[in-house]
Residue, then its C-alpha position, 0 to 999 in steps of 0.5 A: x501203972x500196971x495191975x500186977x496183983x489179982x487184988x489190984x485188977x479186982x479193984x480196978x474192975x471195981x472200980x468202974x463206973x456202971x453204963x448208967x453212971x457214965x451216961x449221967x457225965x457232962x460228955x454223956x448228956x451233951x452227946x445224948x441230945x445230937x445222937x441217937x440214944x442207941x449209938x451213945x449206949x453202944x458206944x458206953x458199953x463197948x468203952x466199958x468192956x475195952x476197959x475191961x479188957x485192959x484192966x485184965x491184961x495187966x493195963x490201966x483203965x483211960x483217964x477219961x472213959x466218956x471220952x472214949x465212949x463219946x469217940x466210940x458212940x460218934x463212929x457208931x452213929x456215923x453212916x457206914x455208905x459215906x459221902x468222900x471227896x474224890x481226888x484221885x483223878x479217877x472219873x468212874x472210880x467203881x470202888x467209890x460208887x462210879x459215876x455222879x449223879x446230875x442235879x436233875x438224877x438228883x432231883x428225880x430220886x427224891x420225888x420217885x422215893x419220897x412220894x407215890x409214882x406211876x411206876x407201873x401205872x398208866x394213867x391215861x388207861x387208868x390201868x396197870x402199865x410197865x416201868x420200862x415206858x420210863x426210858x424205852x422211848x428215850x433209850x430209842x430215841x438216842x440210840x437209834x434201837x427198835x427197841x430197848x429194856x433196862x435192868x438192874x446192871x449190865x452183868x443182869x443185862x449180858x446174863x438175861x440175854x444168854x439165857x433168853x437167846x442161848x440157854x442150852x446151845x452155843x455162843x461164840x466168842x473171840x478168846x481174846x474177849x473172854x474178859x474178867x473185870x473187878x471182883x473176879x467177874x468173868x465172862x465164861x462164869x457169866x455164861x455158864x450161869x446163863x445157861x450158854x454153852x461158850x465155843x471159843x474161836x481164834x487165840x488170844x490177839x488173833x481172830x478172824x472171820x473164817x475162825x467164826x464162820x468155821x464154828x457156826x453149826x446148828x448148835x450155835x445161837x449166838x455171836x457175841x463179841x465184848x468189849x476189853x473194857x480194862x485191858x488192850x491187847x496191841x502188837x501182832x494182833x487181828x480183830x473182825x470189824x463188827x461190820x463184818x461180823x454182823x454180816x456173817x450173823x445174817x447171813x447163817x440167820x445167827x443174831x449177833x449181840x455186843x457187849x459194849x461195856x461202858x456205853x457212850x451216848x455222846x462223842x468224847x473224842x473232842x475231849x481225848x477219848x478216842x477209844x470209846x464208839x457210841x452206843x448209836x455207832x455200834x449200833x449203826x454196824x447192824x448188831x441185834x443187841x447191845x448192851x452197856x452201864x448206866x453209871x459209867x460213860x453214860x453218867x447216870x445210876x447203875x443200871x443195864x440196857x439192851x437195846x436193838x432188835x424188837x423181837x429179840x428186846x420182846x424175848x428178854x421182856x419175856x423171861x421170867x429172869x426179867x423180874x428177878x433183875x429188873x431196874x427199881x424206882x429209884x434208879x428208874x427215875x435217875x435213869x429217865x432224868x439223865x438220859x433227858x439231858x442227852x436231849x439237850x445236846x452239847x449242854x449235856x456235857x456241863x449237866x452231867x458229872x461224868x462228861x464235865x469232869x472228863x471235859x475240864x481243860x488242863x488249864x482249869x484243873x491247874x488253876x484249882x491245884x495252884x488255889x490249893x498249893x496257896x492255902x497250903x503255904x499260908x497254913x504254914x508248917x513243915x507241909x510242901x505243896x507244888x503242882x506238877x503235870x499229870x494224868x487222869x484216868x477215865x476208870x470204870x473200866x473204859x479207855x485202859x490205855x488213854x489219860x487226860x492230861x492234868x495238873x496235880x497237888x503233890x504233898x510232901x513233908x519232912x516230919x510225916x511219911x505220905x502214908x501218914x499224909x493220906x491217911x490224915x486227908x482220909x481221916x478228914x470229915x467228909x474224906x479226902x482220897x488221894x494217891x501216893x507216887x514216889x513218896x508224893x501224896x497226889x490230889x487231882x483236882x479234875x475229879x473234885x466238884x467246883x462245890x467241894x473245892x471249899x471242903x478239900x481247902x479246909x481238910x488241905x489247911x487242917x492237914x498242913x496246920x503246925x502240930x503244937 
């Protein structure tokens, strides 16, 4: 009931318990002994003052406060950097961390974090040595580069490589590849930041050689060419093959760099990725430098790597910006392990997450989805389950204009609006992140791991379990 009267609220403020009398509950003591102290207090206090808050404005105190403050001291203690289950269907989601690591990644980053390592140790010389032994070998082993460098992201990368090569003179590039990706990350800003002065050549869906050839001048450093990475333009529209490119650079003694963006190391094309050359493939049209992800195609941790010529590779080693976006331990092991598994050859598509997961067939993901629809209809209630045709989506900003085909889990209810449906799957401990269209909640069982299927049966039967 509503306090009404001053003397009412005063009472009712009177009346609640103080935090060492809440604490002193059954609720409270059970809760001190499976989470941190610090968490259970917090969230005792923060009931206290909600209380508080009610009472002042005319409410009522709840019934059970331990209760609110245990809810309350549960979120609190929960990690902010939580694990969800993905089944949206998109592979490189950047929103939820891109790309998963292999077992071996894994595996590599608790012996890198939990004990010493020769990070910067050569233990042959019994002296200081450098983080990039770690992969540069491996970098140029699969990439066919004289040399490489890794670095923290491939923003660090194009960034370092601007300013190494092109701090206070001209870059060129094509208009139509003046890209901006998530989180309003533009080129030209890049550029700017790096120092580089950008000369902009062609329209946005025409570039042709001449264009390049007519803005070379004594101020121009370098010709850089970036991958669309989340849009394609298509129609009426001319692009200078790198090949061709390349051949100008040599010939006005400009280097030439490539943004590739995503990086392949392997051929997807067998799977239905048909838009994205490997790193070694660009690399053959004769570039000075490329640069892409780790956590992206590559299936690895973030990282940024350089790869190309070793007198330009030497520069960016040398700038002092080097240190300020250098790769740390942590994701150098990562790094190391992942690119160890390209060594395997086609195994590496099974190894690692990102190439399993774009190569699963329809046919294995309907399997999934129907095992799911079952467990759905035997929980019973109001909730529909049927698998239909679908898409996935690489993500991560390669392939904007190719899917996979699937098969997805489209939920419906008569009692509970989809937005009601997601959010009880997001609700779900770990998470559960779906998609609505056309008043469907839709799950993509391709992007969830042949481990988790267990856990997203048990969030699909709690979701559909009759509410009583």
């Amino acid at each position: 009931m509503a306090a009404k009267d001053p003397a009412d609220v005063g009472a009712l403020l009177r009346q609640l318990p103080s935090v060492e009398e809440v604490l002193q509950e059954p609720t409270a003591r059970a809760l001190l002994e499976r989470l941190p102290r610090w968490a259970v207090l917090d969230g005792v206090r923060e009931a206290l003052e909600r209380a508080r808050r009610q009472i002042l404005t005319g409410g009522a105190p709840p019934e059970d406060l331990a209760a609110a403050a245990a809810a309350l001291a549960e979120a609190k203690a929960r990690p902010s950097l939580r694990r969800v289950i993905n089944a949206t269907g998109v592979i490189l989601h950047t929103n939820i961390g891109r790309a998963c690591l292999p077992e071996a990644a894994l595996q590599a980053l608790l012996q890198a974090g939990r004990a010493y390592s020769t990070l910067e140790f050569d233990l042959e010389a019994g002296a200081r040595g450098s983080r990039q032994v770690h992969v540069e070998g491996l970098l140029r082993r699969l990439t066919g580069g004289e040399a490489a460098f890794a670095v923290n992201n491939n923003a660090a990368a194009v960034l370092l490589a601007i300013n190494t090569l092109a701090e206070g003179r001209e870059v060129i590039v094509s208009r139509g590849e003046l890209v901006e990706i998530g989180g309003s990350f533009r080129i030209p800003d890049v550029m700017r930041k790096a120092g580089g002065l950008l000369r902009e050549v062609g329209t946005t869906n025409r570039t042709h050689l001449h264009d390049y050839e007519a803005a070379l001048s004594e101020r121009t450093s370098l010709l850089l060419t970036v991958h669309p990475s989340n849009f394609a333009i298509v129609g009426f529209t001319a692009a200078v093959p790198l090949a061709e490119l390349t051949d100008l650079g040599k010939r006005h003694h400009v280097p030439v760099m490539v943004d590739l963006g995503s990086g392949a190391l392997a051929d997807l094309s067998p799977y239905g990725v048909t838009g994205e050359e490997t790193v070694p493939a660009v690399l053959r049209q004769g570039p000075d430098l490329v640069t892409f992800s780790g956590d992206k195609l590559l299936g690895g941790p973030q990282a940024g790597l350089v790869v190309g010529r070793r007198a330009l590779v030497e520069k960016l080693r040398k700038n002092p910006l080097a240190r300020a976006v250098r790769i740390d331990k942590l994701s150098l092991a990562a790094l190391e392990a992942t690119l160890r598994l390209y060594l395997e050859g086609p195994a590496a598509v099974e190894a690692i997450p990102t190439l399993r997961c774009i190569a699963l067939p329809a046919a294995a993901i309907r399997a999934r989805a129907e095992a799911a629809a079952g467990a759905v209809r035997a929980a019973g209630g109001d909730l529909r389950a049927e698998v239909i045709p679908g898409s996935s989506e690489v993500g991560g900003g390669a392939s904007p204009t190719e899917t996979l085909p699937t098969f997805l889990l489209a939920l419906r209810s008569r009692s509970r609006a989809a937005d009601a449906l997601e959010a009880g799957l997001r609700r779900h401990d770990p998470p559960v992140l779906a998609r609505i269209k056309d008043g469907d909640v839709l799950l993509d069982l391709r992007t969830v791991a042949p481990e988790e299927l267990p856990v997203l049966t048990a969030a699909l039967r709690a979701l559909a379990a009759p509410v009583t």
